[in-house]
matplotlib code that plots the C-alpha trace (Angstrom):
import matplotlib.pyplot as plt

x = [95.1, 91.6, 90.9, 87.2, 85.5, 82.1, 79.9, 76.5, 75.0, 71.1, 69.5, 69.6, 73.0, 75.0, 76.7, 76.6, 78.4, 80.9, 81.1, 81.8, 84.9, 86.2, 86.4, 87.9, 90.0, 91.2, 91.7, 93.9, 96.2, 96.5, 94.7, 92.6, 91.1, 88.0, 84.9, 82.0, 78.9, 76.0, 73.7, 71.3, 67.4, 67.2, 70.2, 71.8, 75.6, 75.9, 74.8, 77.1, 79.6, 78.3, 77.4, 74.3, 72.5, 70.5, 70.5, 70.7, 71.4, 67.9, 66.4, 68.6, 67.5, 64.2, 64.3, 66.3, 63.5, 60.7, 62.8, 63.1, 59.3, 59.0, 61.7, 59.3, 56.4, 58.6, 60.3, 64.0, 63.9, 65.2, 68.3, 69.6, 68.7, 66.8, 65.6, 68.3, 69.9, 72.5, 72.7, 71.5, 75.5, 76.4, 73.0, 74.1, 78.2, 76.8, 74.6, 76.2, 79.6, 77.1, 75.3, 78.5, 79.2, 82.6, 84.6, 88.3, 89.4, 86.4, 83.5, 80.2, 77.8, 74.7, 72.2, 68.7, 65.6, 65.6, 63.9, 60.3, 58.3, 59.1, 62.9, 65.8, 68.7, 70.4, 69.9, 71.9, 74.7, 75.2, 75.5, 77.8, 80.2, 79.6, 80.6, 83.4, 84.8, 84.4, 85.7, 89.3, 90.1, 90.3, 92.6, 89.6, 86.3, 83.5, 80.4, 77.8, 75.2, 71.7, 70.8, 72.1, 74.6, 72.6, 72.3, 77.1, 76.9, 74.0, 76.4, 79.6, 81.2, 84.6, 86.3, 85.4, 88.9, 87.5, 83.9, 83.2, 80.1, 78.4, 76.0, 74.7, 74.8, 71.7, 71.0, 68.7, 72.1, 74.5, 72.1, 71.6, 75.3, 76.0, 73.4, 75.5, 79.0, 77.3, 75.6, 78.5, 80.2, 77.1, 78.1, 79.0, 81.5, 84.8, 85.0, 88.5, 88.8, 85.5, 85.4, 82.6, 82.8, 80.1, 78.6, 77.0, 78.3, 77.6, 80.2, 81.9, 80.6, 77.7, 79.1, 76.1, 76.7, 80.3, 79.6, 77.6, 80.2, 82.7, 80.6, 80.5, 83.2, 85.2, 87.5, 86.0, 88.0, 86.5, 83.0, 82.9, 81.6, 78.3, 79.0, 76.9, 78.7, 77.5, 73.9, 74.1, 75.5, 72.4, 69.8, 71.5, 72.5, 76.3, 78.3, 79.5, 82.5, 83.3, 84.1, 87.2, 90.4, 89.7, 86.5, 86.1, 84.2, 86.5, 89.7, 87.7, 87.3, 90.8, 92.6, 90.7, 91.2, 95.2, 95.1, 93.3, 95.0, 98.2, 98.5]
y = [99.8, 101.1, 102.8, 102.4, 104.8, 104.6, 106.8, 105.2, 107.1, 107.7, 109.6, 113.7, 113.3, 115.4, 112.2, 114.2, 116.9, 115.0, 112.9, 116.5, 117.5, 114.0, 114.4, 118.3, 116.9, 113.9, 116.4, 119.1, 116.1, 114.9, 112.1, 112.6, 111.1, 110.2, 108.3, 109.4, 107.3, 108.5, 105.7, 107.2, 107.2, 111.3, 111.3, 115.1, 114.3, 116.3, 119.1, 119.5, 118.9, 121.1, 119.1, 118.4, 115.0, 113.7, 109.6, 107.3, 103.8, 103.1, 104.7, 102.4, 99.2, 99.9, 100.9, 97.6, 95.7, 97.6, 96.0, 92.4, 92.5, 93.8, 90.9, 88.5, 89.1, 88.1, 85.4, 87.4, 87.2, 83.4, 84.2, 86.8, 89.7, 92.9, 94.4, 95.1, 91.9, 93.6, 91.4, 92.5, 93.1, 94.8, 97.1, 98.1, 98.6, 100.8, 103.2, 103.3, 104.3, 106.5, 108.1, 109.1, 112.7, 113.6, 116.7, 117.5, 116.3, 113.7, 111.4, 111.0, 108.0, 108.2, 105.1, 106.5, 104.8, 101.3, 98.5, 98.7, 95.6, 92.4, 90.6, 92.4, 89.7, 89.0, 92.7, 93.9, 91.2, 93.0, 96.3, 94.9, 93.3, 96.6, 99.3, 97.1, 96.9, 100.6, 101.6, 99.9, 102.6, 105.1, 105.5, 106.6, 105.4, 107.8, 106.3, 108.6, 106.0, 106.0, 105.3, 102.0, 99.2, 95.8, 97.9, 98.0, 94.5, 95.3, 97.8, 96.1, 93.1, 94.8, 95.2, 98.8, 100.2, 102.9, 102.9, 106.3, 106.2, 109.3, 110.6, 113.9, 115.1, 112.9, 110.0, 108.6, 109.1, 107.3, 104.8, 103.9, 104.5, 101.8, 99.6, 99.8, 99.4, 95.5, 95.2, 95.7, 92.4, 90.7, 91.9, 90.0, 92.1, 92.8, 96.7, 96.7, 99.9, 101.7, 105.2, 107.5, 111.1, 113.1, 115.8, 119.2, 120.0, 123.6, 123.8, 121.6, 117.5, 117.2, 114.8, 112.5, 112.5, 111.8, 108.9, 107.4, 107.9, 106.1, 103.2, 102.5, 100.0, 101.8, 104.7, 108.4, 110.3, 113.5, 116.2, 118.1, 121.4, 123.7, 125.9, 128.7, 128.7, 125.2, 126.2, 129.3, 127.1, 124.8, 127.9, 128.9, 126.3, 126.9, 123.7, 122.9, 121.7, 125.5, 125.9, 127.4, 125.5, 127.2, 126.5, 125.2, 121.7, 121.5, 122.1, 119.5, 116.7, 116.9, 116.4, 113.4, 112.1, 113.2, 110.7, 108.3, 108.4, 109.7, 111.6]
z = [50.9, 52.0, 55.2, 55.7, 58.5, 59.5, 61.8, 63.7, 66.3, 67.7, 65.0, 65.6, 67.0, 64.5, 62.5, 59.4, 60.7, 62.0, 58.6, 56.9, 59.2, 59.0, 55.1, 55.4, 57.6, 55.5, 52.6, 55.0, 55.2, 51.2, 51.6, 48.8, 47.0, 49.4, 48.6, 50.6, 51.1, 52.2, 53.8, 55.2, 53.7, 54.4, 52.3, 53.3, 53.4, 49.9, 51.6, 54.4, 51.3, 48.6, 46.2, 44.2, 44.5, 41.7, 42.1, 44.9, 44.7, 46.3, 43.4, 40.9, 43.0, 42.6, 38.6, 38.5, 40.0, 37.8, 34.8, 36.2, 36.3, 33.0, 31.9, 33.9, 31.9, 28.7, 30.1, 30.5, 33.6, 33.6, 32.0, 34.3, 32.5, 31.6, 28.7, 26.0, 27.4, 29.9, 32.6, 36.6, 37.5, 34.5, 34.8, 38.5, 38.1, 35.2, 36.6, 40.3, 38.2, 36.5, 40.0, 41.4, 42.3, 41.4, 43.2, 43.2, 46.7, 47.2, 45.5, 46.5, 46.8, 48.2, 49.0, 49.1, 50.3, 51.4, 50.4, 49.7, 49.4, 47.2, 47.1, 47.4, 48.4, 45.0, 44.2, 47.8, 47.2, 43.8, 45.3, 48.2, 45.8, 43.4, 46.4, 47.6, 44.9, 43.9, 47.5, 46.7, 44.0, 47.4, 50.0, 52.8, 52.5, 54.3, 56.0, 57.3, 59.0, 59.4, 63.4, 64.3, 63.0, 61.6, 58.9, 58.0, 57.2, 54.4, 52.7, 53.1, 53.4, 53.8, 57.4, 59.3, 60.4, 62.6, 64.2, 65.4, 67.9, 68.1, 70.4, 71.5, 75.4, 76.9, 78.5, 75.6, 73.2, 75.4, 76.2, 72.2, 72.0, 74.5, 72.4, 69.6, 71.8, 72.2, 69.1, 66.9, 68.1, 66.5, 63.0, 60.1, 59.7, 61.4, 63.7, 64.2, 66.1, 67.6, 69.5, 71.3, 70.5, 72.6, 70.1, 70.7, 74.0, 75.4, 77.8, 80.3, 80.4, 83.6, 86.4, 85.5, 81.8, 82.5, 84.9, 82.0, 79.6, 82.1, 82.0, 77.6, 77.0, 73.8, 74.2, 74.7, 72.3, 74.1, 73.4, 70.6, 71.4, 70.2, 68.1, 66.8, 63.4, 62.4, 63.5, 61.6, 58.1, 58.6, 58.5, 55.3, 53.8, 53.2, 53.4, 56.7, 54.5, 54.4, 58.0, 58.8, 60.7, 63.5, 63.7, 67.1, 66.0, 63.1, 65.9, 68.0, 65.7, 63.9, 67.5, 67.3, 64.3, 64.8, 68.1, 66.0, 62.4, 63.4, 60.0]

ax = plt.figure().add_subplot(projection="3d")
ax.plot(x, y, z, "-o")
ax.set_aspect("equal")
plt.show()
């Protein structure tokens, strides 16, 4: 069975980071093999996992679409397929199998841009069925978000397991943090469990930041802390991934995740 995690949050709020020590920690425990998806546009979860990037699915959508309009303009187009007669399904499974990074202790998918202009319905109910079915062959499934949560029900149709709301210490972050607290029940998908993690904390919480917090209607699994090493890894580049156990927002996240998971 499939554990499915996702992670929404403001933009800027340090999702990715907390993606990347979610996946070390997953693979600390053995619970590899994990299938990372990145779904955000700026597409940077490879780098907080050292890995290369090379395709997205947005950039196989849109070559997709470039060949349905070639098909058009010879009348292929009306028999549910593109040039060399594959059929739209078959092209995607392909090449999404194809764009997928492989490591030893986790896989990674990313999405790319999104849609541009012109139809994109059938195409994105290919994908869904194509990534839901890929995510069963994994034991954790990895979401790094872009800001938001209309977008879950877009990517999947499978049930989230864990929600993990990120936001960074300001009133702007809880405030869209609390936006996506009510939006998610508007899903057309299922959020079985949802958490707020406060990110990027330099010390102890401020009462007024607290109060806030008090007031978001999921569990506070607690701050995660600043820490100079992660700031120091971004400058240079050097997967976050990398970060040692004791690493304070590595130590920080997997006491979460142990209160969460119970692994």
């Amino acid at each position: 069975m499939t554990t499915t995690i996702a992670l929404a949050g403001k933009g800027g709020t340090g999702k990715t980071t907390v993606s990347a020590m979610i996946i070390k920690y997953l693979i600390n425990k053995g619970k590899q093999p994990i299938l990372a998806i990145d779904a955000d546009p700026s597409a940077n979860l490879n780098m907080v996992l050292g890995v290369d990037l090379d395709c997205t699915v947005g950039g196989i959508r849109e070559d997709l679409l470039q060949q349905v309009q070639g098909a058009q303009n010879v009348g292929g187009a009306a028999r549910g397929s593109i040039a060399g007669g594959m059929s739209k399904h078959d092209y995607l499974d392909y090449e999404i199998h194809s764009s997928l990074i492989e490591s030893d202790n986790f896989d990674l998918i990313a999405m790319g841009r999104s849609e541009g202009p012109g139809c994109y319905c059938a195409v994105n109910h290919n994908l869904r069925n194509i990534l839901d079915k890929l995510s069963h062959n994994y034991p954790y499934v990895v979401m790094d978000n872009e800001a938001g949560m209309e977008h879950l029900s877009r990517r999947t149709t499978q049930d989230v397991d864990h929600l993990f709301i990120i936001s960074g210490p300001t009133q702007r972050g809880l405030s869209a943090a609390d936006n996506i607290v009510k939006l998610k029940d508007e899903l057309a998908i299922n959020v079985k469990n949802s958490y707020f993690i406060l990110n990027r904390v330099p010390g102890e919480i401020p009462v007024p930041l607290q109060e806030r917090i008090d007031k978001i209607q999921v569990p506070f699994l607690g701050p995660v802390p600043m820490d100079q090493n992660v700031m120091e890894y971004d400058i240079s580049g050097k997967p976050l991934i990398e970060l040692g156990d004791d690493s304070p927002v590595y130590m920080a996240v997997a006491a979460m995740m142990d209160k969460t998971f119970g692994l």
